[in-house]
MDAnalysis code that builds the backbone (N, CA, C; Angstrom):
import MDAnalysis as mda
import numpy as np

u = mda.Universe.empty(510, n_residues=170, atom_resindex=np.repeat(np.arange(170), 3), trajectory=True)
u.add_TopologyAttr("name", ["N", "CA", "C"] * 170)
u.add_TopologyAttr("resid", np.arange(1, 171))
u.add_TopologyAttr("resname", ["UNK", "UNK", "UNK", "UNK", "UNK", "UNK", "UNK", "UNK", "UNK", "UNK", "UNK", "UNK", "UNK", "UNK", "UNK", "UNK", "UNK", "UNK", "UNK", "UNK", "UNK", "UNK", "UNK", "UNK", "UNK", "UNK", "UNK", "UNK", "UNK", "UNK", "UNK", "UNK", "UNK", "UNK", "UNK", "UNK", "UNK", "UNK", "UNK", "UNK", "UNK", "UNK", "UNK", "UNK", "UNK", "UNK", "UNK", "UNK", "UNK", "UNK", "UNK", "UNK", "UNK", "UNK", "UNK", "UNK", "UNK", "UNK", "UNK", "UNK", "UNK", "UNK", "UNK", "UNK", "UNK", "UNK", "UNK", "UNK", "UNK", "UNK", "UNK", "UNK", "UNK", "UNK", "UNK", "UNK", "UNK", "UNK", "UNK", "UNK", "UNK", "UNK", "UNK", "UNK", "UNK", "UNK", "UNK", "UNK", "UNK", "UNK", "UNK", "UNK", "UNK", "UNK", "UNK", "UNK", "UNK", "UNK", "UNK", "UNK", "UNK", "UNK", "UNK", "UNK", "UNK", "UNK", "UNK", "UNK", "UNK", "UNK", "UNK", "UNK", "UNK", "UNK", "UNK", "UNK", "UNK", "UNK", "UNK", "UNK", "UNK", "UNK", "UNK", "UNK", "UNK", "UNK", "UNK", "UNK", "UNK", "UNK", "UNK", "UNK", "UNK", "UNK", "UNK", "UNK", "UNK", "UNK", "UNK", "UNK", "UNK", "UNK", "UNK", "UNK", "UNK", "UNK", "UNK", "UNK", "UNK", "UNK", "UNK", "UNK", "UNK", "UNK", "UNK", "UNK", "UNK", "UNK", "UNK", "UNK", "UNK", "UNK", "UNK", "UNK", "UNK", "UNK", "UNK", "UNK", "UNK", "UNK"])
u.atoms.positions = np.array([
    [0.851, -1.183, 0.000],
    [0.000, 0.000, 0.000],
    [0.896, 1.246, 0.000],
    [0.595, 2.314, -0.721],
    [1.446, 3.259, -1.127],
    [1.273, 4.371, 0.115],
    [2.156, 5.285, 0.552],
    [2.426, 6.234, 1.915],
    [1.637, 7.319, 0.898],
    [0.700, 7.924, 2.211],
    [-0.188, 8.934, 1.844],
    [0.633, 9.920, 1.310],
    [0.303, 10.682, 0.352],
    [1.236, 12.392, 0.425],
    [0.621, 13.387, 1.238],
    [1.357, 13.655, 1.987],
    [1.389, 14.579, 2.903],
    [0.754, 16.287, 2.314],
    [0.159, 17.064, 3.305],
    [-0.187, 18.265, 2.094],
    [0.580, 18.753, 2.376],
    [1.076, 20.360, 1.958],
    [1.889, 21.431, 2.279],
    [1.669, 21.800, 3.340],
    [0.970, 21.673, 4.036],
    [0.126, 22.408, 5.567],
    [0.609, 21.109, 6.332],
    [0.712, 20.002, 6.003],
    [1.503, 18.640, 7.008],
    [2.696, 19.119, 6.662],
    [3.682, 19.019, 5.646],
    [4.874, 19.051, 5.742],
    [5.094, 20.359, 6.378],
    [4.517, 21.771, 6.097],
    [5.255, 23.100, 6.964],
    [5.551, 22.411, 8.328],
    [4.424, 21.970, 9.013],
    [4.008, 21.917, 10.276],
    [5.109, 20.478, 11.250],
    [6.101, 19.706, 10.297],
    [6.819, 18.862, 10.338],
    [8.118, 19.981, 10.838],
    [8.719, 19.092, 11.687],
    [10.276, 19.265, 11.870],
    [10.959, 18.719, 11.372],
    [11.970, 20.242, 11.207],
    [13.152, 19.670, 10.027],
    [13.596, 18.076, 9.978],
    [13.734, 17.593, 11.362],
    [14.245, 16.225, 10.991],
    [13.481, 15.072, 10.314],
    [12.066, 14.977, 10.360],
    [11.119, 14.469, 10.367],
    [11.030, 14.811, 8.998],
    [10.876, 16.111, 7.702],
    [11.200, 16.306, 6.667],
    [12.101, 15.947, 6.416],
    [13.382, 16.119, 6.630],
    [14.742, 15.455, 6.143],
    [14.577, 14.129, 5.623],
    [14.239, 13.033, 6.850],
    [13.861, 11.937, 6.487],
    [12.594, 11.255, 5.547],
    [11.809, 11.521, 5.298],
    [11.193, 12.124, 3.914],
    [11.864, 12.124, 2.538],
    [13.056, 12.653, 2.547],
    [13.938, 12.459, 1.425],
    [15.000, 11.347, 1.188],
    [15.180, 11.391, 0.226],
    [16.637, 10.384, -0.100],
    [17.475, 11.362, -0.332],
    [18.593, 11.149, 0.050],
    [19.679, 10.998, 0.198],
    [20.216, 12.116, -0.555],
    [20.031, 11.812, -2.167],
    [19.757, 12.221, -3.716],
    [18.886, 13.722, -3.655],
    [17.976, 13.212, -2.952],
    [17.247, 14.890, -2.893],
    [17.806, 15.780, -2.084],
    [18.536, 15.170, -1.168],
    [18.794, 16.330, -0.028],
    [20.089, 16.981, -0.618],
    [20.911, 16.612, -1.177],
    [21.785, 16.240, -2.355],
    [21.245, 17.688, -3.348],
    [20.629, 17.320, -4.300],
    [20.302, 17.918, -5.123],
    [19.687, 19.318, -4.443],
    [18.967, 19.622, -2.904],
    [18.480, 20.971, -2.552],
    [19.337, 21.884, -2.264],
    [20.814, 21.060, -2.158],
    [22.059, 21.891, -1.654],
    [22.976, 21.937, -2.749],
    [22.648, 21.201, -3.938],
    [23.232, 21.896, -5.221],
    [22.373, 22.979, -5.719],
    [21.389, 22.742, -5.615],
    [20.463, 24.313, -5.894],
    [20.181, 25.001, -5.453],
    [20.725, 25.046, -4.393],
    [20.809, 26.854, -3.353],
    [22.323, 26.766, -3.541],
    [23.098, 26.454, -4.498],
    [24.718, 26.955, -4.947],
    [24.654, 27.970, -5.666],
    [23.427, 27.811, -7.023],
    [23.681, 28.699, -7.791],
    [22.055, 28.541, -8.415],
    [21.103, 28.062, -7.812],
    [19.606, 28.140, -8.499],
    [19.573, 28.235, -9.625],
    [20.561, 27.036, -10.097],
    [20.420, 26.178, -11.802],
    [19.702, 24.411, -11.147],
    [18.438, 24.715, -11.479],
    [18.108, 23.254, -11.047],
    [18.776, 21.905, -12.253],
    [18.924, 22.425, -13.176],
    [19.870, 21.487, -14.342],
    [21.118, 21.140, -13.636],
    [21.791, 22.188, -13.511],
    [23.244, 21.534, -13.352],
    [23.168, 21.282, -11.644],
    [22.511, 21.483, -10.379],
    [22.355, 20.901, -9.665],
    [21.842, 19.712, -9.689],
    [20.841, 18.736, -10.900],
    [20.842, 17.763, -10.567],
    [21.750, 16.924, -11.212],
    [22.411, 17.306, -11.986],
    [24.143, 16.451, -13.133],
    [24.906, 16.625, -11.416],
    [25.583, 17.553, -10.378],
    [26.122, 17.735, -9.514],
    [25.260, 16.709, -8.698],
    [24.248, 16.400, -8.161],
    [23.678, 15.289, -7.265],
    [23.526, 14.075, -7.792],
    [24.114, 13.911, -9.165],
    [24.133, 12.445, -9.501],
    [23.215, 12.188, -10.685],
    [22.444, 12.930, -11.267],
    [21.265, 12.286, -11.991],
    [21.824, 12.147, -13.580],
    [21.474, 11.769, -14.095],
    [21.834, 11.622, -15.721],
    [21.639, 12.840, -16.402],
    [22.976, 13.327, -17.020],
    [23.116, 14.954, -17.665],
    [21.480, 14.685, -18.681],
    [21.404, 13.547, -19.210],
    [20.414, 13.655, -20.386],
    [19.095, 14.101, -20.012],
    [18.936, 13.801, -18.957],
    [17.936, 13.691, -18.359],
    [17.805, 15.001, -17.388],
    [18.726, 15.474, -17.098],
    [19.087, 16.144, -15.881],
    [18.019, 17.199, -15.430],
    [17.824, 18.203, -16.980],
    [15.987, 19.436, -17.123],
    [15.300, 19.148, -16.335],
    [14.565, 17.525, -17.326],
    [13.181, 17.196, -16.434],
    [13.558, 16.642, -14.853],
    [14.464, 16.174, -14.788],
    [14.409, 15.630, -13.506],
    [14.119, 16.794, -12.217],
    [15.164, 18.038, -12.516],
    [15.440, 19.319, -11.765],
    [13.765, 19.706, -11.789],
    [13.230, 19.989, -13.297],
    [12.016, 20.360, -13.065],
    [10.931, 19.646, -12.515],
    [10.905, 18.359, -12.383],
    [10.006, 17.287, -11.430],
    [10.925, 17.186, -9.760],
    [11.516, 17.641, -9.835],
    [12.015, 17.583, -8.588],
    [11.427, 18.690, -7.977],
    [11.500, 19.633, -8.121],
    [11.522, 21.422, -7.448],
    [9.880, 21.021, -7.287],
    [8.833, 20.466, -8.194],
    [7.459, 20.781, -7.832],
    [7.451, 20.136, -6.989],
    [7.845, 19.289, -6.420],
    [7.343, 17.969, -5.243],
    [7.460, 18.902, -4.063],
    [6.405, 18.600, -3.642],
    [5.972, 19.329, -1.611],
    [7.004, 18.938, -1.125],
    [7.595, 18.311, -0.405],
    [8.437, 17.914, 0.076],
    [9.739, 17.892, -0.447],
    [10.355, 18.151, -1.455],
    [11.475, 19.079, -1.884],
    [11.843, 20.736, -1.531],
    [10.086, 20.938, -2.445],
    [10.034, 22.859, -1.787],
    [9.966, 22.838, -0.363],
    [9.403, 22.206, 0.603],
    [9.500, 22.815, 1.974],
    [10.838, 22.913, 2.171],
    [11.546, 21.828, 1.986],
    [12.792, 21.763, 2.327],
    [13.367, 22.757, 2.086],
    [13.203, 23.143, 0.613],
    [14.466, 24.124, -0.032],
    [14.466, 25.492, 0.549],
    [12.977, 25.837, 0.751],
    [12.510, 27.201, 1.026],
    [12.461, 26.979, 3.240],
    [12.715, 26.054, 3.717],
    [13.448, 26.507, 4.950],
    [14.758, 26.044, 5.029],
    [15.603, 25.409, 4.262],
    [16.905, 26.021, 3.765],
    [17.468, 27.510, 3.173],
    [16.558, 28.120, 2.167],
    [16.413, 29.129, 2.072],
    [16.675, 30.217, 3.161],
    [15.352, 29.525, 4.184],
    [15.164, 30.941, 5.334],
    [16.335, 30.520, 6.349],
    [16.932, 29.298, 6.334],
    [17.661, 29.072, 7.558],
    [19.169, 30.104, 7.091],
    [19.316, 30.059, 5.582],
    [20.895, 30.937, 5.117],
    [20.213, 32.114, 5.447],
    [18.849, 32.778, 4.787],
    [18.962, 34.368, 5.132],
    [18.985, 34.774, 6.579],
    [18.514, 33.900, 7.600],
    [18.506, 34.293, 8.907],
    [20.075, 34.139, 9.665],
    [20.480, 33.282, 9.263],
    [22.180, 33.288, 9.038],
    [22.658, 34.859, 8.823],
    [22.820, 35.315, 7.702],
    [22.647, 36.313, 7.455],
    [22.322, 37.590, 7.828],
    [21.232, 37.388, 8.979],
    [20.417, 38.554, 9.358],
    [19.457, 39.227, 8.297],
    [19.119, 38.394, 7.399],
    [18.124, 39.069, 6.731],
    [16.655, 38.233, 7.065],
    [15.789, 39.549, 7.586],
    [14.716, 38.610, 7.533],
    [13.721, 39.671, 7.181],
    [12.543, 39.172, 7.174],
    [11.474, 40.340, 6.552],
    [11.554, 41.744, 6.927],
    [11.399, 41.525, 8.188],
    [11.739, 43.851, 8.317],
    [12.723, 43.607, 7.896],
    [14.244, 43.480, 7.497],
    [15.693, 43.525, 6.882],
    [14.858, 44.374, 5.331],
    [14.424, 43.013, 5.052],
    [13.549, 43.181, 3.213],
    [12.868, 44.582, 3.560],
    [11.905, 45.079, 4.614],
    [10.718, 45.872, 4.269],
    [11.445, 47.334, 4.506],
    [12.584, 47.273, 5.556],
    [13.427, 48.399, 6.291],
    [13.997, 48.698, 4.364],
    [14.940, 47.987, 4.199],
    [15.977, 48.076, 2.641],
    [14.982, 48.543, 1.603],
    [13.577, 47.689, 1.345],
    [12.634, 48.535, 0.186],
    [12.601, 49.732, 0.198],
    [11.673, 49.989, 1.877],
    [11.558, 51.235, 1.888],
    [12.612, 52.765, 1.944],
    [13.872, 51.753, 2.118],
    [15.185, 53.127, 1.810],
    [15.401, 52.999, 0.169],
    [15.265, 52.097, -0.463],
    [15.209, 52.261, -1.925],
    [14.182, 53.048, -2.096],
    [12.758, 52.782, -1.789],
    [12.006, 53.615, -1.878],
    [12.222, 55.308, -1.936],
    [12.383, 55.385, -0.699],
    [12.899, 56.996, -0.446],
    [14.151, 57.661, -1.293],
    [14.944, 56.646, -1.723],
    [16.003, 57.142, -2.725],
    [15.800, 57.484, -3.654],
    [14.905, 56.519, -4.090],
    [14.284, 56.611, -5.590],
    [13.097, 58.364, -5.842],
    [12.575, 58.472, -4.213],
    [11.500, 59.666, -4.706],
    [12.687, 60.846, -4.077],
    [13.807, 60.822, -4.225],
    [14.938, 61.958, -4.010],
    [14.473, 62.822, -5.354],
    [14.226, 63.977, -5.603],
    [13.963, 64.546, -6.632],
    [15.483, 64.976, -6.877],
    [16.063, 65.178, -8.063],
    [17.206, 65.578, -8.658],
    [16.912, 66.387, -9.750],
    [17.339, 67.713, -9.837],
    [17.623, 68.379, -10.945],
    [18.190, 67.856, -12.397],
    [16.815, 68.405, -13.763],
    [17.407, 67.915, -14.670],
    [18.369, 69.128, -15.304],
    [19.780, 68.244, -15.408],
    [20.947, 69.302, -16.346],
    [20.403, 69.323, -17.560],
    [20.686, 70.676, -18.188],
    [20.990, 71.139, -19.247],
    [22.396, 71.688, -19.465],
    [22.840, 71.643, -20.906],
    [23.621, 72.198, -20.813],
    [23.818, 73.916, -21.474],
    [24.314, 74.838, -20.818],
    [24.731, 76.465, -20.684],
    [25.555, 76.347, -21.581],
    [25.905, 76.615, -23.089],
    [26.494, 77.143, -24.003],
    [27.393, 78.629, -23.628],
    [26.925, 79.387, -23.066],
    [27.873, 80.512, -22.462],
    [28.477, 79.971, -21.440],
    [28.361, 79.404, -20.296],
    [28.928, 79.094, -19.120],
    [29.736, 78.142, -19.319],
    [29.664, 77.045, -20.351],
    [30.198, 75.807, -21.027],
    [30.115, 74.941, -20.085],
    [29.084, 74.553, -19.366],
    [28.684, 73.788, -17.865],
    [27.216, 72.999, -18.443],
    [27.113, 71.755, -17.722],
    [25.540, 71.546, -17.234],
    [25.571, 72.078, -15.871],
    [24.285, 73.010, -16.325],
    [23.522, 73.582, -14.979],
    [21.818, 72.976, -14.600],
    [21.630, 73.074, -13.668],
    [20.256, 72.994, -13.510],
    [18.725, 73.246, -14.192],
    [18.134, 72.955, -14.903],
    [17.420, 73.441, -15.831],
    [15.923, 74.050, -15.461],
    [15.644, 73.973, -14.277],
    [14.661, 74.038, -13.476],
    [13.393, 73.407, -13.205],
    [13.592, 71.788, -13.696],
    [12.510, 70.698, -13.865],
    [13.446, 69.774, -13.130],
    [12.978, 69.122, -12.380],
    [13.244, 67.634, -11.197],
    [12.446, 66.625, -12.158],
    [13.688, 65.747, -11.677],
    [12.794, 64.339, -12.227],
    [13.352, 63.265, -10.722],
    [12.785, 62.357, -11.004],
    [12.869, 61.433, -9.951],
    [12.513, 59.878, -10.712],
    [13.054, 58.816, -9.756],
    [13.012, 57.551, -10.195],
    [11.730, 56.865, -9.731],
    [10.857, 56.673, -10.881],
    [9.358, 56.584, -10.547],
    [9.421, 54.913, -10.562],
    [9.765, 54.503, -11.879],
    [9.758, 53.116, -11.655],
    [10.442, 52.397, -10.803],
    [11.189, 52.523, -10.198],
    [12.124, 51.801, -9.054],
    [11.291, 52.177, -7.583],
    [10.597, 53.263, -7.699],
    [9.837, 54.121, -6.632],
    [8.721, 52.761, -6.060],
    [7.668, 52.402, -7.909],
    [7.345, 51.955, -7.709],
    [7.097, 50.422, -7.589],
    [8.166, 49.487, -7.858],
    [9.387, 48.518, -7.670],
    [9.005, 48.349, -6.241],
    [9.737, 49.385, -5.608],
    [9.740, 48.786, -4.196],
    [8.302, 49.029, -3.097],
    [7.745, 49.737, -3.577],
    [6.582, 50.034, -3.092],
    [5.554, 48.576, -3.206],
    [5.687, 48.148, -4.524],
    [5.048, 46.704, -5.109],
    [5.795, 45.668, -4.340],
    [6.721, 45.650, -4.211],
    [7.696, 44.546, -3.341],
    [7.440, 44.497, -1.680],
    [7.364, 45.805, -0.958],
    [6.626, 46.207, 0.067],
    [5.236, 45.791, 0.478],
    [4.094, 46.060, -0.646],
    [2.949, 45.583, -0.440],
    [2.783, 44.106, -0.511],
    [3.605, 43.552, -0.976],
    [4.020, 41.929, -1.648],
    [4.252, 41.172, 0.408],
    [5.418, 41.854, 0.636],
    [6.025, 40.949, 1.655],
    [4.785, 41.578, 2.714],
    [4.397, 42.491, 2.764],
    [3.124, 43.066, 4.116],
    [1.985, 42.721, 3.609],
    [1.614, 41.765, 2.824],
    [0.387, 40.822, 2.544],
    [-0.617, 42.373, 2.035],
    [-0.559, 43.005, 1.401],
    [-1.202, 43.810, 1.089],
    [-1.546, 43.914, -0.204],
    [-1.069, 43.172, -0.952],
    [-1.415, 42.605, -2.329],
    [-2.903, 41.927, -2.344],
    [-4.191, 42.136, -3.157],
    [-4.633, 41.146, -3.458],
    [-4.539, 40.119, -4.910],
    [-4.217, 38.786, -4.130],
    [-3.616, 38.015, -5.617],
    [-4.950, 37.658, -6.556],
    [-5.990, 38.260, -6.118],
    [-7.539, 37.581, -7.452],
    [-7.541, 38.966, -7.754],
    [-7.192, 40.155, -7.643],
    [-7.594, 41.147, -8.559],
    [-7.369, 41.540, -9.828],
    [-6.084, 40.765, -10.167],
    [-5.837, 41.028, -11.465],
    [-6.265, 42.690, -12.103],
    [-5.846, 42.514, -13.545],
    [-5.467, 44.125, -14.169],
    [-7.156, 44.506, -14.570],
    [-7.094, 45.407, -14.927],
    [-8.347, 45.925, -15.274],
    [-8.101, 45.010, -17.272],
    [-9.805, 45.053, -17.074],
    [-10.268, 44.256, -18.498],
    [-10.423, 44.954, -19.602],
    [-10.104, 45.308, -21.081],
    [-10.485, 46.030, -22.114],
    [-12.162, 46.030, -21.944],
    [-12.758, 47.560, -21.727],
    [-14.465, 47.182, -21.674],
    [-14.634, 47.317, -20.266],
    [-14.084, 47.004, -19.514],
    [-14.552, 46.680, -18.033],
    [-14.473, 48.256, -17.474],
    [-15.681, 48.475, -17.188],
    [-16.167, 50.331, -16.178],
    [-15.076, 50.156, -14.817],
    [-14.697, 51.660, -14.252],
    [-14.162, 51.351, -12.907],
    [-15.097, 50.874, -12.542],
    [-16.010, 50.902, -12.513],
    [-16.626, 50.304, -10.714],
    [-16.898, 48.972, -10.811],
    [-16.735, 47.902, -12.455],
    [-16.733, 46.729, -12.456],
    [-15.070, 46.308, -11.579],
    [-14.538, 47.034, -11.676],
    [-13.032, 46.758, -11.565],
    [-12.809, 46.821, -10.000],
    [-13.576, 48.310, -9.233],
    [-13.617, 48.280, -8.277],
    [-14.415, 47.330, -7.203],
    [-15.430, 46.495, -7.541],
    [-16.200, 46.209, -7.131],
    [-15.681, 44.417, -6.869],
    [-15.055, 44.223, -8.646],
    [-13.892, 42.679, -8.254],
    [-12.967, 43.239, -7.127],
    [-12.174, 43.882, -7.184],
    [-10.884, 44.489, -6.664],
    [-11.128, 44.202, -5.217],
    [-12.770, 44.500, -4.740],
    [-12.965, 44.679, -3.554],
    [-12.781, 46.274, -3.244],
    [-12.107, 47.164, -4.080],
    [-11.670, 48.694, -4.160],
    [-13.271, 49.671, -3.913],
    [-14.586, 49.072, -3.991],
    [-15.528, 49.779, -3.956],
    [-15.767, 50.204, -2.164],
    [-15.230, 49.667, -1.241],
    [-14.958, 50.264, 0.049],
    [-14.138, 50.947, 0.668],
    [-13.282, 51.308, -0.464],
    [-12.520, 52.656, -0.197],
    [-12.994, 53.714, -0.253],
    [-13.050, 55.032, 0.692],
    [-13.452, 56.152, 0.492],
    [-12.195, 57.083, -0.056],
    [-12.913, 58.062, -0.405],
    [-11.409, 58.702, -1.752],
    [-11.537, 60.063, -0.996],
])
């Protein structure tokens, strides 16, 4: 009789050792060739598997529950190593953030003075602004992931109303 699969909500809720064992040998193998350099190909030729083969294997490997838990609290066990952990991420966005809305003078250049001088228009780094702002709302769960983009045809208030956006006051 074949061993149940476990869901993602059993394996989180497992200790590391108890996951470990879960794997062969080969996998545990292969999760520490791919947090070398997050080439799941040449991490699985490096853990042993057949170069020919090596793609699909990396790519049937990485979907299995019990590979990803592993990899991704391997993952968190190096960044906490590290000292990076979510405020690290949300503290660093938000100073990119603020760098990015630094307004800076756009140069021109002064033909008499033979200089770039100031031209009297600021520009600032909007897309990186909003980069980290999106990356911010991402890690502080403030994203909703069913809202998707607005539809060709679709009125705001169809948009607002999916969005959940129709209980905002403006």
């Amino acid at each position: 009789m074949a061993k149940k699969a476990l869901t993602p909500e059993e394996l989180r809720a497992l200790p590391m050792e108890k996951l470990e064992k879960l794997l062969k040998d080969q996998h545990v193998l292969f999760v520490f060739e791919y947090l070398r350099d997050f080439n799941g190909t040449q991490a699985a030729i490096r853990a042993g598997y057949e170069e020919a083969s090596a793609a699909s294997q990396a790519w049937k490997l990485l979907r299995r529950p019990e590979i990803k838990e592993y990899r991704d609290r391997k993952i968190r066990e190096i960044f906490e190593s590290k000292g990076i952990t979510p405020e690290f991420i949300q503290l660093s966005c938000f100073e990119i953030y603020c760098r990015c809305m630094e307004k800076e003078p756009v140069m021109v250049w002064d033909t008499e003075a033979h200089a770039w001088v100031p031209g009297g228009e600021w520009q600032f780094d909007a897309k990186g602004a909003l980069k980290a702002l999106d990356t911010l709302a991402t890690i502080g769960g403030m994203k909703r992931p069913d809202s998707g983009d607005k539809k060709p045809g679709e009125t705001l208030e169809q948009y607002l109303e999916k969005t959940g956006g129709n209980d905002r006051e403006f």
